[in-house]
N, C-alpha and C positions, 0 to 999 in steps of 0.2 A: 220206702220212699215216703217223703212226706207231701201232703196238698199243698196247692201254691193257696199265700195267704195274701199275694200282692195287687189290693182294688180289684179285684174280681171274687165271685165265691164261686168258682171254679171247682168243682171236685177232680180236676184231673190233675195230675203230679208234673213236676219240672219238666221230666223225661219226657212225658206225651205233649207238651208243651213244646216243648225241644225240636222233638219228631215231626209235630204237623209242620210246626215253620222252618224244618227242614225242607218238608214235602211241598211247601211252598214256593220254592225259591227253583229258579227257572235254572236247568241244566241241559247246558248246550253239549248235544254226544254223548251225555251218561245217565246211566239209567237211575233210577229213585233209588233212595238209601235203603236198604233194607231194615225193617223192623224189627224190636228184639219181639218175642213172643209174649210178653204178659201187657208192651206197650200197645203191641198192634191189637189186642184182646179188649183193652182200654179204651183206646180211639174208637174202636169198633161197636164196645157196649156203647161209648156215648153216640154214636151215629156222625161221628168227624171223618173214619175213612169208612171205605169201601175193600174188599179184599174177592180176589176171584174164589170162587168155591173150589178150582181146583187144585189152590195153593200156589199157580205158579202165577211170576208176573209180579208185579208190585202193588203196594196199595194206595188208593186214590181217593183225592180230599172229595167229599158230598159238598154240597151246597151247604148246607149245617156248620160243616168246617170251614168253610170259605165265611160264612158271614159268623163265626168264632173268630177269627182273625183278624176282619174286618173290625170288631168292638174292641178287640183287644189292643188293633193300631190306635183305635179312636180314644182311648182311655188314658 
């Protein structure tokens, strides 16, 4: 995968891109999309989601990620 190079210097890829603002987007009755593993590892090192330690459950945007998004609407 490649870094996104579009007005941000983002190091994180399309995909994890993809994923947060999936994770974003309000779902009425269903549960959060699930992660592939190298994305959610991704999100994770940069401090975007959160992941339960026990593996189950979904993953959940930090503040970090929310105001990731935030700049990236404003952009």
């Amino acid at each position: 995968m490649t870094a996104v190079s579009d007005n941000d210097n983002s190091p994180l890829t399309h995909a994890a891109i993809w994923a947060l603002e999936r994770l974003a987007q309000q779902r009425y009755g269903r549960d959060a999309p699930t992660l592939n593993w190298s994305v959610a590892q991704e999100l994770r090192s940069a401090g975007l989601v959160s992941v339960p330690a026990n593996g189950r459950g979904g993953a959940s945007i930090t503040q970090a990620g929310q105001d990731f998004l935030r700049a990236r609407a404003e952009s």
